[in-house]
C-alpha positions in Angstrom: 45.2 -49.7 -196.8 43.6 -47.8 -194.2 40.7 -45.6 -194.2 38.6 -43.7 -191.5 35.4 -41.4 -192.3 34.2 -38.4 -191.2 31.8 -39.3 -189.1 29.1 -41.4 -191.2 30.1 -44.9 -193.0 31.4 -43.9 -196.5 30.2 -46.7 -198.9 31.6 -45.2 -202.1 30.4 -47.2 -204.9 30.4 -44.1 -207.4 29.0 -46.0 -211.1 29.5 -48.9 -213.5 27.4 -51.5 -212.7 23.9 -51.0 -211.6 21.0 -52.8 -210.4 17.3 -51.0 -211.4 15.1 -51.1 -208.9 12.2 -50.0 -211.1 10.1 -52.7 -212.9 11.6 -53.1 -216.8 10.5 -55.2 -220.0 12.4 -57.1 -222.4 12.4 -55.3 -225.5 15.3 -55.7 -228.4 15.6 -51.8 -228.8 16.0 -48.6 -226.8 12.7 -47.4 -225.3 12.4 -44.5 -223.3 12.4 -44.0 -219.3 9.3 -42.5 -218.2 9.7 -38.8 -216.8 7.7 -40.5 -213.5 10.2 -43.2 -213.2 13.3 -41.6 -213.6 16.1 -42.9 -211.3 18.2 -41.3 -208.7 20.9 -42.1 -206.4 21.5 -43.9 -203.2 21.2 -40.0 -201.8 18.3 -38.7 -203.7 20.4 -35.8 -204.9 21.3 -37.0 -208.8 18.1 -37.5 -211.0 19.4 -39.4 -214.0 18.5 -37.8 -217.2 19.4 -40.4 -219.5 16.3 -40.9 -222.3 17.1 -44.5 -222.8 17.0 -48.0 -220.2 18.4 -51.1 -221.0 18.0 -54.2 -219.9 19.8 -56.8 -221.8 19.4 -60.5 -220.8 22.3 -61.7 -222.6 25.9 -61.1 -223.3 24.9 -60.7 -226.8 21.9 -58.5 -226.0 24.2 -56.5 -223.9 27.3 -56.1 -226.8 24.2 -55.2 -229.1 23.0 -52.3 -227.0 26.7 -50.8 -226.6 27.5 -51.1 -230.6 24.2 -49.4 -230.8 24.2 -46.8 -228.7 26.2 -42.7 -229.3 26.8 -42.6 -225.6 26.2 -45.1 -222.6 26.8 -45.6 -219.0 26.3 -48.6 -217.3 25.2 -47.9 -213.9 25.4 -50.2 -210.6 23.9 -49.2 -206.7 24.0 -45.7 -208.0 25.8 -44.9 -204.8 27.5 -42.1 -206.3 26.9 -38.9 -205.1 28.1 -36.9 -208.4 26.0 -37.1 -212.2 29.3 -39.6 -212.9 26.8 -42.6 -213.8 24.5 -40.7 -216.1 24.1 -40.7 -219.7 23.3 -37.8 -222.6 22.1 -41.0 -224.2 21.6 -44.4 -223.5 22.1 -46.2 -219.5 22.5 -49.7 -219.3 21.0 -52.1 -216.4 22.6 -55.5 -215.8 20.1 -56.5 -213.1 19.8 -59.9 -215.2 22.9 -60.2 -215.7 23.4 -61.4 -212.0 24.4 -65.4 -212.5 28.4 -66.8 -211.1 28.5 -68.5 -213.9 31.5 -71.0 -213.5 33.7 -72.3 -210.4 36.6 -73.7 -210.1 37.3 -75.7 -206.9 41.0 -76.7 -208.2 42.0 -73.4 -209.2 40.2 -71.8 -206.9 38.3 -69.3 -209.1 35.1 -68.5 -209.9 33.3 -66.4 -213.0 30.5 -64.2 -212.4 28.1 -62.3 -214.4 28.4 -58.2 -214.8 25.5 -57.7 -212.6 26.2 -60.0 -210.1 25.9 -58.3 -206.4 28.1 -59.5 -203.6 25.0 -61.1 -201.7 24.4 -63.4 -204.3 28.0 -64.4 -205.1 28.7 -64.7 -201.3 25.3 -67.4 -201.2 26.8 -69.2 -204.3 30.5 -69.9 -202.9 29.5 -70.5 -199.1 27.6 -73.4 -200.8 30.7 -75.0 -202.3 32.6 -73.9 -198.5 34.4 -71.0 -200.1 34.8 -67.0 -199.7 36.3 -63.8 -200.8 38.6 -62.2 -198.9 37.1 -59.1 -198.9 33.6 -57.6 -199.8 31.8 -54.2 -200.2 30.6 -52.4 -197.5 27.6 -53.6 -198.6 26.4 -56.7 -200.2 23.9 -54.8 -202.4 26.5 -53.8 -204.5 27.2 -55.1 -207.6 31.2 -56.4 -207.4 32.0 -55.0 -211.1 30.9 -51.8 -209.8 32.9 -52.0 -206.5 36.2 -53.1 -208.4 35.8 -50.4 -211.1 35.7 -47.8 -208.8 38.7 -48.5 -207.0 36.7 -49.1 -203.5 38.9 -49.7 -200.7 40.5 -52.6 -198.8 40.5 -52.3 -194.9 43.6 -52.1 -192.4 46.8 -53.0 -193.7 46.3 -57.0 -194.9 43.2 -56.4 -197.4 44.0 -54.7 -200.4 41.3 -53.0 -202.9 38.6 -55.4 -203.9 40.6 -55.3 -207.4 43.2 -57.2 -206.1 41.0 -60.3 -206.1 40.2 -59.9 -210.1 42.4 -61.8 -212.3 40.3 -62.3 -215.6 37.6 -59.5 -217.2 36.1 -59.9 -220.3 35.0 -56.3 -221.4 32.4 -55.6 -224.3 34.3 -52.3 -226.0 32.0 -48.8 -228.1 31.9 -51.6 -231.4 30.1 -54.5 -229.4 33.8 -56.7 -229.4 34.6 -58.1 -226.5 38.1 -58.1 -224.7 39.5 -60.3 -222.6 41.8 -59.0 -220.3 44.2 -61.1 -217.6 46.3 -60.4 -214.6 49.0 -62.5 -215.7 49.8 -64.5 -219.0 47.9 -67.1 -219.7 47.6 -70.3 -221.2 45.9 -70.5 -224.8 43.6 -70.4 -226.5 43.6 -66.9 -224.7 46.2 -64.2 -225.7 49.0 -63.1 -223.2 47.7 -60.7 -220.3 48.8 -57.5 -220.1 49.6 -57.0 -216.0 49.5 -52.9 -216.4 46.9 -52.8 -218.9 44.8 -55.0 -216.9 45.3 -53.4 -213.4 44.3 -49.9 -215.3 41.1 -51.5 -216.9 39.9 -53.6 -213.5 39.5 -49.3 -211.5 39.0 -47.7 -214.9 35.4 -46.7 -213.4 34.1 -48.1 -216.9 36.3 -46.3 -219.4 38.0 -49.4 -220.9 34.1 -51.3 -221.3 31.2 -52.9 -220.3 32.0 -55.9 -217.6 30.6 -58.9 -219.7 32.2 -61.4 -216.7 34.9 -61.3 -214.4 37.2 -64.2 -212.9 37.8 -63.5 -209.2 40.2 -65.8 -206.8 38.6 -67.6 -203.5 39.8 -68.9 -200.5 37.9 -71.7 -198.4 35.3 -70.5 -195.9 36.2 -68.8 -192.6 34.2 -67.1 -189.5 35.0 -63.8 -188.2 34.4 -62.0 -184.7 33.1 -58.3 -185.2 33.4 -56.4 -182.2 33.0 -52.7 -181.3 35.3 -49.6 -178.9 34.2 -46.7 -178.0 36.0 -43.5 -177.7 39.3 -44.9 -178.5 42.0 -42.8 -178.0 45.5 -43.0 -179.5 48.9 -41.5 -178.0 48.8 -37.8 -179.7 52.4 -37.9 -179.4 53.3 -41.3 -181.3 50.0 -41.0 -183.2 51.8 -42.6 -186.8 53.2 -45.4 -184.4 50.2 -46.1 -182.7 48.0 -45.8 -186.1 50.0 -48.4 -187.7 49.9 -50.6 -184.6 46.3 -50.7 -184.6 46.0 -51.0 -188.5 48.3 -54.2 -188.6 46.7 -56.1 -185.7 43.7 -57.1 -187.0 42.3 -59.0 -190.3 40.2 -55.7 -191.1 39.2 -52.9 -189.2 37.4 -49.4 -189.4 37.7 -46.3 -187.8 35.3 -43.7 -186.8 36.0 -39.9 -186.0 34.1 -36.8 -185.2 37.8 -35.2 -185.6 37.1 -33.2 -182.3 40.5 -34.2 -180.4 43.5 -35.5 -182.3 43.8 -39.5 -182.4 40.4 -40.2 -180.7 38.1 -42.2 -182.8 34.5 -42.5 -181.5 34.3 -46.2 -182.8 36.9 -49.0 -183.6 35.5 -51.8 -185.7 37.6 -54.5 -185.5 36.8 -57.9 -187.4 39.2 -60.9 -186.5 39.6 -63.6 -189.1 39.7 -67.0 -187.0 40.4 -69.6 -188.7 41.0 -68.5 -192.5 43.7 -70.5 -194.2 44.9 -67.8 -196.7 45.5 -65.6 -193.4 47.0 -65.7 -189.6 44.5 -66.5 -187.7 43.4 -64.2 -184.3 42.4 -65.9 -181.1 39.6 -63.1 -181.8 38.3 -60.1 -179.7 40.2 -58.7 -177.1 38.5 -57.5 -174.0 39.6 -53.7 -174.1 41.3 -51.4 -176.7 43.8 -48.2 -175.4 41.8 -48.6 -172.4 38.4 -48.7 -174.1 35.6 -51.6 -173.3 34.4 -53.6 -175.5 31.1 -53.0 -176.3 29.0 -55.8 -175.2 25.9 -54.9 -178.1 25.2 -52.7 -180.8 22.6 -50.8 -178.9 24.9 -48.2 -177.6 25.9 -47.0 -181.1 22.5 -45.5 -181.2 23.7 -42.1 -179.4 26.3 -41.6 -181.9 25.4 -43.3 -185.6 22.6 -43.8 -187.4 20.9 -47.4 -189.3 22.0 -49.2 -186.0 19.3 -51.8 -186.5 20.4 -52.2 -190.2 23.8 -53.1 -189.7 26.0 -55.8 -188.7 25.7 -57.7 -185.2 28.5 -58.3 -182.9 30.3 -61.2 -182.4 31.4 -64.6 -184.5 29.6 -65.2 -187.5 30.6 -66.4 -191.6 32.9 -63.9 -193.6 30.3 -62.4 -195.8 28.4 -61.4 -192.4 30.6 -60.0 -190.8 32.9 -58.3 -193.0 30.2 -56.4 -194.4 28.9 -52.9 -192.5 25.2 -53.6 -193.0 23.3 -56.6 -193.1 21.7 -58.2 -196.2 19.0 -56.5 -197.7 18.9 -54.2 -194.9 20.1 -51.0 -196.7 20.7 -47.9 -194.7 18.6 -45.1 -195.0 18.6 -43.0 -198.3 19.2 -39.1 -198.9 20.4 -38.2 -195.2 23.6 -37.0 -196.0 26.8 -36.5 -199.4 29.6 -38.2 -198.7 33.2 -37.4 -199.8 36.5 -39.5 -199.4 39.9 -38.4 -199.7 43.0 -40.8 -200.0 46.3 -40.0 -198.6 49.9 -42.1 -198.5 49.8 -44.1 -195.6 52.8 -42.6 -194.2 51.2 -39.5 -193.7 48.2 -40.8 -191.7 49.1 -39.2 -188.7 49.3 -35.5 -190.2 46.4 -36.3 -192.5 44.5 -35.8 -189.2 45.8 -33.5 -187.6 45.2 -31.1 -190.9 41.6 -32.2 -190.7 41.0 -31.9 -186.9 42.6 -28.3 -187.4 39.5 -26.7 -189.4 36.7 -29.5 -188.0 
């Protein structure tokens, strides 16, 4: 699927699983969050009011707090810019819950932890030479949270991170867990449910508490990021055009001020080289629609904000390149809200042209 902003990057991780950044103690029972510390989101503008933190270390600890609890949320990089993540009761950190817990070369799966962020599962497979197909838009993010949310794929050959999920195991309101699978499997698990399971892996939390999740890997593969400027499509075969662009490269974003039909103030176009679960691109190509490739980053200073923070050009591993901001180098907070709207693919072309009407 494709998907183009107006004008800022839209990360949109909205809840589920969240990382705390303030300091927390092991305790075996609710305690309460400090009017001094409460926590906010990514943009400052959501204070959570939830009286109660948890912090479970364990799977066990974790299905104890749910069974005990009236009411919890379990919140991830609070990126959401709605109250969707707080609780009237209790909210639920799995910042050590964070371990991939089991790989397997053969079957080319690996099992990580609730918590678990896409940084540190993207360390853990490079080590064994493998990758996902697709990450988050940042690598802070926890992946349960970026899955239960729906968040999106990019161009038209990456499909929504859930797409890569094919196990959960779910802690339900009663502290039982639930295993959940993409397609039947062998025992001594019960026979997936396809529908239920594609419901429960975007159900933004609804179905339970991400205990683990199984996620498929392909061996390692570099990328080439490059950058165009002020690219303009044909206004009068804008659809055409638009899909040409979206199918001819491993993943791509676009960037618009929406100030003239079809221009886009920045193409991001990342080429998958020599990925085996993908064709391969022979990698940047020296203009786009008549637009220059940008030689650096630098330039995108006039125009966008957190330059320094993101991504540099050129060839690099998946996780660096695929990604819009480097590790641990978190755009700013509080500058902006941030909305996304989803429409069929097919109508792309008057999607925009609806949108550059009132801009």
């Amino acid at each position: 699927m494709a998907w183009f902003p107006v004008g800022r990057i839209p990360l949109r991780q909205l809840v589920f699983v969240l990382v705390a950044t303030t300091p927390v103690l092991r305790v075996e029972s609710q305690f309460p969050v400090p009017e001094l510390t409460k926590l906010h989101n990514w943009a400052g503008n959501v204070v959570f009011e939830a009286n109660n933190l948890r912090t479970p270390f364990s799977v066990g600890e974790l299905q104890h707090a749910v069974k005990r609890a009236d009411y919890v949320n379990v919140m991830g990089a609070r990126h959401s810019f709605s109250a969707i993540g707080d609780s009237s009761d209790v909210i639920i950190s799995l910042e050590h819950l964070h371990e991939p817990v089991y790989f397997n070369q053969q079957k080319k799966r690996v099992v990580i932890q609730g918590g678990t962020t896409y940084k540190h599962l993207a360390e853990y497979l490079e080590t064994h030479g493998y990758a996902l197909e697709n990450v988050a838009s940042l690598l802070d993010f926890t992946v349960a949270g970026a899955v239960s949310t729906g968040s999106h794929g990019s161009g038209s050959n990456l499909g929504i991170l859930a797409t890569q999920v094919t196990d959960m195991k779910l802690i339900q309101a009663g502290g039982e867990l639930l295993s959940l699978h993409a397609h039947h499997a062998p025992e001594p698990y019960t026979p997936g449910n396809p529908a239920e399971f594609k419901a429960a892996a975007v159900g933004l939390g609804a179905f339970g508490v991400v205990a683990t999740m199984e996620l498929k890997v392909v061996p390692t593969y570099q990328v080439e990021l490059c950058v165009y400027p002020n690219v303009q499509l044909p206004a009068g075969d804008l659809q055409s055009a638009f899909d040409h662009l979206t199918n001819s490269v491993y993943s791509i974003s676009l960037y618009t001020d929406y100030q003239s039909l079809g221009r886009f103030t920045h193409v991001f176009m990342r080429h998958n080289l020599n990925g085996t679960h993908h064709p391969t691109s022979q990698g940047c190509a020296p203009e786009l629609f008549g637009s220059p490739k940008l030689k650096s980053k630098e330039p995108l200073s006039a125009q966008m904000t957190d330059v320094e923070a993101m991504t540099d050009l050129g060839v690099g591993p998946w996780y660096d390149k695929l990604a819009l901001f480097k590790p641990q180098s978190l755009p700013h907070e509080g500058s902006e809200l941030q909305s996304e709207y989803f429409v069929p693919r097919e109508a792309a072309a008057e999607a925009m042209a609806a949108v550059a009407a009132i801009a």
